[in-house]
N, C-alpha and C positions, 0 to 999 in steps of 0.2 A: 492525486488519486492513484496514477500508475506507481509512482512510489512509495508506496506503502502498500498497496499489491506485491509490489513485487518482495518488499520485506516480511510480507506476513505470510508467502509463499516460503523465502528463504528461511524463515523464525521454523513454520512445521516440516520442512524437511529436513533441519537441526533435531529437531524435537524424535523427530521420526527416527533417525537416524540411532538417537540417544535411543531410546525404546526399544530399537533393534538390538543394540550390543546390550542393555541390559537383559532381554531378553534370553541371548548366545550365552551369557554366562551364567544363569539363571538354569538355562538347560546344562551346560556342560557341568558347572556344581554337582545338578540332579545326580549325571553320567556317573562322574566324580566317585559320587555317594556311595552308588550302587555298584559302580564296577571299579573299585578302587585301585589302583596302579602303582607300583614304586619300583625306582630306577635307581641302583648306587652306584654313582658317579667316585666315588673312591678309590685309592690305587689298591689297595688294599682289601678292600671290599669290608670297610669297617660294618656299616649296617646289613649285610647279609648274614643270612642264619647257615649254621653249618648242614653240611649233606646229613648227619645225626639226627639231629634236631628237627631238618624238615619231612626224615622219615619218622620220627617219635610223633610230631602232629600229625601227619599226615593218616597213622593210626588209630587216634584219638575215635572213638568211638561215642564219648558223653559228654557233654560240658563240662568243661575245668574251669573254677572262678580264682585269681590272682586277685588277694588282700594284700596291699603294700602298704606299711604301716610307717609315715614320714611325717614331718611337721613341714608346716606349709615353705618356712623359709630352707631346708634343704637344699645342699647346693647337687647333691646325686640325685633328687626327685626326679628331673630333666632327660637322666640319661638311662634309667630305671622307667622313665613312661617309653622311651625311642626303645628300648628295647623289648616292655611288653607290646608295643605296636609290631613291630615284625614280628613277636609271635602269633598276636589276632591276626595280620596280615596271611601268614602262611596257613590257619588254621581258625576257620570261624566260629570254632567251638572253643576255643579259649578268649575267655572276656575278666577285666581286671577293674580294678577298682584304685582311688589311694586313698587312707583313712589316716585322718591328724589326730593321734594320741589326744592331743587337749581337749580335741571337740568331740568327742567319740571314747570313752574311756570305757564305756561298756562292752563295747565292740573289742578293746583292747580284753579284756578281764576275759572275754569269753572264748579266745584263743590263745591265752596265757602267751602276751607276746612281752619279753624283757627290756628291749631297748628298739631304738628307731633304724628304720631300715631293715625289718623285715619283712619278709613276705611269707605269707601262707598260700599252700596251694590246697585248693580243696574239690573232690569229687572222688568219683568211683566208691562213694562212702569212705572215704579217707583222706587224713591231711596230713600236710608234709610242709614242715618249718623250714626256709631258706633265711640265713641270719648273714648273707652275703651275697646278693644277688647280683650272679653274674651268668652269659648262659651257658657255661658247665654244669653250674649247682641248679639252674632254674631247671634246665635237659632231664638230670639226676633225676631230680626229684618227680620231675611228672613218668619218667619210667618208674619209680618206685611205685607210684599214684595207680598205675594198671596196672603193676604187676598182682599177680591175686597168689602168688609164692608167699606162704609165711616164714618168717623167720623166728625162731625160737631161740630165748636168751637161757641159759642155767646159771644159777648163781650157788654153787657150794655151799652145803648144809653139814653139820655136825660136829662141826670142829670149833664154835663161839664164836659164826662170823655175824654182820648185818645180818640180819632177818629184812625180806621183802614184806612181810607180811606185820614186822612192828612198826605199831603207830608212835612210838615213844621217841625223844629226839633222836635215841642212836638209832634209829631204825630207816631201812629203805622205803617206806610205802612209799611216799611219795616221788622217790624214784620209780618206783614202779610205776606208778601212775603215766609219768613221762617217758618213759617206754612205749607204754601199752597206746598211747595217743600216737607215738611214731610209729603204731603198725608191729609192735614188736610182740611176740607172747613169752611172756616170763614165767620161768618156772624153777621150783628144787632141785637139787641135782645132790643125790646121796649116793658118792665114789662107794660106800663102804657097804652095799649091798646091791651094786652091780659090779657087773667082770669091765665094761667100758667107758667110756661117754659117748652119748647116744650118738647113733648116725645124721641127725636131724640136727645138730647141735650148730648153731654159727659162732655162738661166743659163749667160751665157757667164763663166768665171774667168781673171783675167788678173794672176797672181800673181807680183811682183816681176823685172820682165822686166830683165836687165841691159846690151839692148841696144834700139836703136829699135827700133819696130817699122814697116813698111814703108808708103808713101802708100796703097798700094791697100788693105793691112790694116786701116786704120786709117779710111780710107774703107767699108770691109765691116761695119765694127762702129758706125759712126753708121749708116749706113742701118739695120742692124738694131736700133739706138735705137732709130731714126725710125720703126720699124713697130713699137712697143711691145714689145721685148727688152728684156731684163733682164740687165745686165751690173755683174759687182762687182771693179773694179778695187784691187789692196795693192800698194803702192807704197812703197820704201825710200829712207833721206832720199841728198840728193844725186843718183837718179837715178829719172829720168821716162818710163824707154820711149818717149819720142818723145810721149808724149798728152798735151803741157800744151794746145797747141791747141786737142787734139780737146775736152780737160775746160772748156778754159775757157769752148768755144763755150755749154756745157751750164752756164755760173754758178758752175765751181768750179774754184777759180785754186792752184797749189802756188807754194811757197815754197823755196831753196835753205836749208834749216835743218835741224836735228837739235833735239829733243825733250831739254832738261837739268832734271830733276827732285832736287835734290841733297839733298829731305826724305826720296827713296822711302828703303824698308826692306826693297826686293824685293833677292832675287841678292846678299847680301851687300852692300848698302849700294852697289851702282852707279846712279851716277848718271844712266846711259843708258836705265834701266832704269825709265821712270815708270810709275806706277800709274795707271789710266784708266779712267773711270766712265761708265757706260750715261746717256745724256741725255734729254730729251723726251716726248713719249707716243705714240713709235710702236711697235708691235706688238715691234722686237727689243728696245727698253729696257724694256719690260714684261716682256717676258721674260729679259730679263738682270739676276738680282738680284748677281750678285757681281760686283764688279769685276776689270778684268783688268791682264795685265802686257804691255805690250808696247815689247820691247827694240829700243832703236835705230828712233824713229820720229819721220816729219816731221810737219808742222802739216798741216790741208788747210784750206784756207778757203774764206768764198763769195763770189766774183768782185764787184768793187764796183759792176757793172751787170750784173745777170743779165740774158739774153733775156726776155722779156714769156713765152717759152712754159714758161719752166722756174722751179720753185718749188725752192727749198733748203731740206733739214731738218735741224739738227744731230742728229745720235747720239751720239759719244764726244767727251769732254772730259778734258785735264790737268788736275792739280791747283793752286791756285793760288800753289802754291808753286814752279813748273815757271816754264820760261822758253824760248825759243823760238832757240838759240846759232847765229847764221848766217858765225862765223870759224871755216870748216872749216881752215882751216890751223893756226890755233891749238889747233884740238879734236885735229890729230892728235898737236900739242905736248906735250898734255895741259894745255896753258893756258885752263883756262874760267873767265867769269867774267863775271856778267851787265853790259853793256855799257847805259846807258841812250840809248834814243834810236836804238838799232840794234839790239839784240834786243826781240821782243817778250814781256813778262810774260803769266803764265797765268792765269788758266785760257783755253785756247782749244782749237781744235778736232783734232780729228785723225781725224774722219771723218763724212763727209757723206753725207746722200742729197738725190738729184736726180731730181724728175717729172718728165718732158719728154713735153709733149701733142704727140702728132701731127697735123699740118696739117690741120686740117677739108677735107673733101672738097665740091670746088665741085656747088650743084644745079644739075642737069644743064638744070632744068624751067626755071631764071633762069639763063641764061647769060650773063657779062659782055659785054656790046655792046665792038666797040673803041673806038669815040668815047668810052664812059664812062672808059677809059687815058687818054685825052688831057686835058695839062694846061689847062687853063681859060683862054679867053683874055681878056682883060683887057675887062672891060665897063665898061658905066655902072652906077652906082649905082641907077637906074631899070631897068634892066633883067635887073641880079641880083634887085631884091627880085619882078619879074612869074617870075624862071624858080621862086625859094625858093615862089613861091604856089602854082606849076603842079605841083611839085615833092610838096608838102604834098597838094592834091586827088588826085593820084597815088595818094600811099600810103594815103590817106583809101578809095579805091574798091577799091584792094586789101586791106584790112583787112575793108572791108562785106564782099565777096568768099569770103575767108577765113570769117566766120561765115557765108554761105547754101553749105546745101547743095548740091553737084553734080549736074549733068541723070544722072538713072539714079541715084543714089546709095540706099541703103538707108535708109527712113523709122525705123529702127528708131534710137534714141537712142544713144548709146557715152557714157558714163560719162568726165566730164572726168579723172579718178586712170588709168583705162586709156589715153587720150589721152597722157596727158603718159607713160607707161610706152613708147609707144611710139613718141613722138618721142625721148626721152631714148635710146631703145636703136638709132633709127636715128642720131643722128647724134651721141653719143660716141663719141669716137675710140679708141682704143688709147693707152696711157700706156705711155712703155717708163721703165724705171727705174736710175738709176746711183746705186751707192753705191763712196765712194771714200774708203778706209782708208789713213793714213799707216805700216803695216807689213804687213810681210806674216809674217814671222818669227813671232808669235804663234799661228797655226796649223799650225807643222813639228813634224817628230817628238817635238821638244826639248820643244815649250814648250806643245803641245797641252792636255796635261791640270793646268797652274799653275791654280790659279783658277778664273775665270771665261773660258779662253780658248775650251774648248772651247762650251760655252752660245752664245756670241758668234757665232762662225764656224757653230754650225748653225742660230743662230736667223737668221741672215743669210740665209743659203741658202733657208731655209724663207720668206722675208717674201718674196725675189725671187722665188722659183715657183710661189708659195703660186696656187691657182685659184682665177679670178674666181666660181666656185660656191661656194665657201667660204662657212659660214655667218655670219652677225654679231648675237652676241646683246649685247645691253645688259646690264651686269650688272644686279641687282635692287638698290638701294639699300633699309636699312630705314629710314622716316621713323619719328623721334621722336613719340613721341604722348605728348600733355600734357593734363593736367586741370584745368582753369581750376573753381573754387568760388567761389561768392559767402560775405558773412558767414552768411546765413539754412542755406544749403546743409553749411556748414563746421562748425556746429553741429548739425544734425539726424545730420549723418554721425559726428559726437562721439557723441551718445545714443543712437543705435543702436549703433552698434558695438562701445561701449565700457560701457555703460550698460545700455541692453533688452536688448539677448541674453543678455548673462553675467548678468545679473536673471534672466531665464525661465527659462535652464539651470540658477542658482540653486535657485526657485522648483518646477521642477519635478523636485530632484534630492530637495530639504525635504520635498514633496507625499510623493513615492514612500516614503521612509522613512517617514511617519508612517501611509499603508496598509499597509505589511509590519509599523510594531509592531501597528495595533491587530488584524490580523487573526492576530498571536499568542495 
């Protein structure tokens, strides 16, 4: 009788016990729940959000809902939810969702999503496609989501380009459409009854014009280069709207040729028809993972002496199976046929971008002397090397100068990184930017949604208006970490681990059993 008391004592104090810690983590879960906590242990601090990023949420005014559009077996699904969770973390107004295309295809049709692994961000009455989610592009995009700045597109009218407004294949609508869903307001833009392009203007579009366009027109739209505008000229082979000049001034030179690709597989085996791949590491081939189709296109290259002010980047490239067919007469034969020594072999370009800095602004404070214009007149050798002396103490006293501070100036110290912040922001200029596509047909009704065209044409649009506030985050690299052992080290960790422990768990598994028989 006392033993079984006493076991039925020991039974509810086990019992009790269990209760209790189910209890402890039952409540700390609750804790958990409600006051969620995350700690990165990383050297790196991979799962932390940037200083950017956690002021952009920290802003956040109204819910933002994150659609992530993935199929269930995804192997980014995993690292695409770790990183909308540190966004809900820093920011309880941002909440997400994932949606599998298979099961959900309405859902899919009703944010016109192309391929897997997109995300849509949606609020502030507005949505914003991420077709690469990473948190640069996630960051982007929810600043573009509160920004309440419109941007205005102009696409050139008068001269036989796309029409925005035809429904017919060759026509932009539904370019327009996809614009106007990315927050964009599109509009006409008629060079030929105004003196400028508007002030408002972010990207001017000048979409396969079939006729010149006018000197003054054409003079309208450098100057608006020249003041850091952003212009994206498509261009169809055999005809140049009047702007070889204006392009070549800018380092990129067109060619009288048509694009023969006779390996594509696009359209039925047409040869006009090549396949064209995103090039480089700029911001649109990083975002352009498919490649596109674009039928009936010239080569564009970059001028064999660019200006000192303009830098060329390739984007799109033929494949090297393409050829570059400059006998339009024979092409309309149907006689192609690559020509050595007059066509050129592929892979080459078919669309470029061009920086062009604006002319630094003279200081007002050093004003060019006229004498200093005048050409040099012919000295002695003696008398060049006394002016190169006088010349030198000159800039010697102006330099001392520059380091003592100014009569009245503030004793208080300024921080050389804030210095340089504020020269750097007085005297960069504006960058206006030209990218020049050998089609323009890849973006009409027709041919928008092949592929890659559509990516293409909005990631373009997006790089030329994108805002200088725009964040730039680095991605996080993980650095490989390695354990170097010596022999002394490579054995000790032999016998512990293989050895001593499973010994002791042994030892005291032997122990325990031979206290439960004798205390039978």
């Amino acid at each position: 009788m006392g033993g079984f008391s006493l076991k039925l004592k020991f039974g509810a104090n086990v019992g009790l016990a269990v209760l209790l810690f189910l209890a402890i983590l039952v409540v700390a879960g609750l804790i958990a729940e409600k006051h969620p906590y995350r700690i990165d242990l990383t050297k790196k601090g991979t799962h932390t959000l940037s200083p950017q990023t956690l002021k952009i949420l920290a802003g956040l005014s109204e819910d933002v809902s994150l659609k992530a559009f993935y199929f269930e077996a995804d192997q980014e699904k995993s690292e695409t939810k770790d990183l909308f969770e540190a966004y809900q973390y820093a920011s309880p107004k941002v909440k997400f969702e994932f949606v599998d295309p298979e099961l959900r295809p309405a859902v899919v049709r009703k944010y016109d999503v192309k391929s897997a692994g997109t995300v849509v961000l949606e609020g502030y009455g507005k949505t914003q496609t991420v077709t690469l989610p990473t948190e640069e592009s996630l960051t982007n995009a929810l600043l573009k989501l509160t920004s309440s700045q419109e941007k205005k597109l102009y696409f050139l009218t008068g001269h036989g380009e796309h029409d925005i407004d035809d429904i017919e294949r060759t026509g932009y609508t539904q370019l327009k459409d996809a614009l106007e869903k990315e927050n964009y307001k599109v509009e006409k833009l008629d060079l030929m009854r105004m003196e400028a392009v508007p002030e408002d203007a972010k990207v001017v579009v000048i979409a396969a014009p079939e006729k010149p366009l006018l000197e003054p027109e054409i003079q309208s739209l450098d100057a608006y280069l020249g003041k850091g505008g952003r212009i994206l000229v498509m261009l169809m082979p055999f005809l140049d709207g009047g702007l070889t000049d204006m392009l070549a001034s800018h380092g990129i030179a067109l060619r009288k040729d048509i694009v023969v690709d006779t390996l594509s597989r696009a359209m039925g085996g047409d040869y006009l028809v090549p396949i064209i791949s995103a090039t480089g590491d700029s911001k649109i081939a990083e975002n352009t993972r498919v490649s596109m189709l674009f039928p009936q296109t010239r080569s564009v290259l970059e001028a064999e002496a660019p200006p000192k002010d303009t830098t060329i980047q390739e984007l799109l490239v033929t494949s090297p199976g393409s050829w570059a067919e400059t006998d339009e007469a024979g092409l309309e034969k149907g006689e192609v046929g690559y020509d050595e020594g007059k066509d050129v072999p592929g892979p080459f370009s078919v669309g470029l971008l061009g920086t062009v800095k604006a002319p630094e602004k003279t200081d007002a404070s050093n004003p060019v002397v006229e004498e200093d214009l005048k050409e040099p007149a012919q000295e002695t050798g003696q008398e060049t090397a006394q002016e190169e002396e006088e010349i030198t103490e000159k800039e010697i006293e102006k330099e001392t100068a520059k380091d003592q501070p100014a009569p009245g100036a503030s004793d208080q110290p300024k921080s050389s990184d804030a210095a340089s912040d504020d020269i750097q922001t007085a005297e960069t200029p504006p960058e206006g930017k030209l990218i020049v596509y050998g089609n323009a047909d890849f973006a009409n009704n027709a041919m928008l949604a092949m592929l890659g065209n559509r990516d293409l044409i909005l990631n373009t649009i997006g790089f030329l208006s994108e805002d200088q506030n725009l964040v730039s985050i680095r991605t996080k690299k993980e650095e490989m970490q390695t354990l170097t052992l010596n022999r002394n080290q490579s054995r000790l960790l032999f016998w512990v681990s293989l050895i001593l422990v499973p010994g002791l768990v042994l030892l005291a598994g032997v122990a325990t059993y031979r206290v439960r028989r004798r205390s039978k």
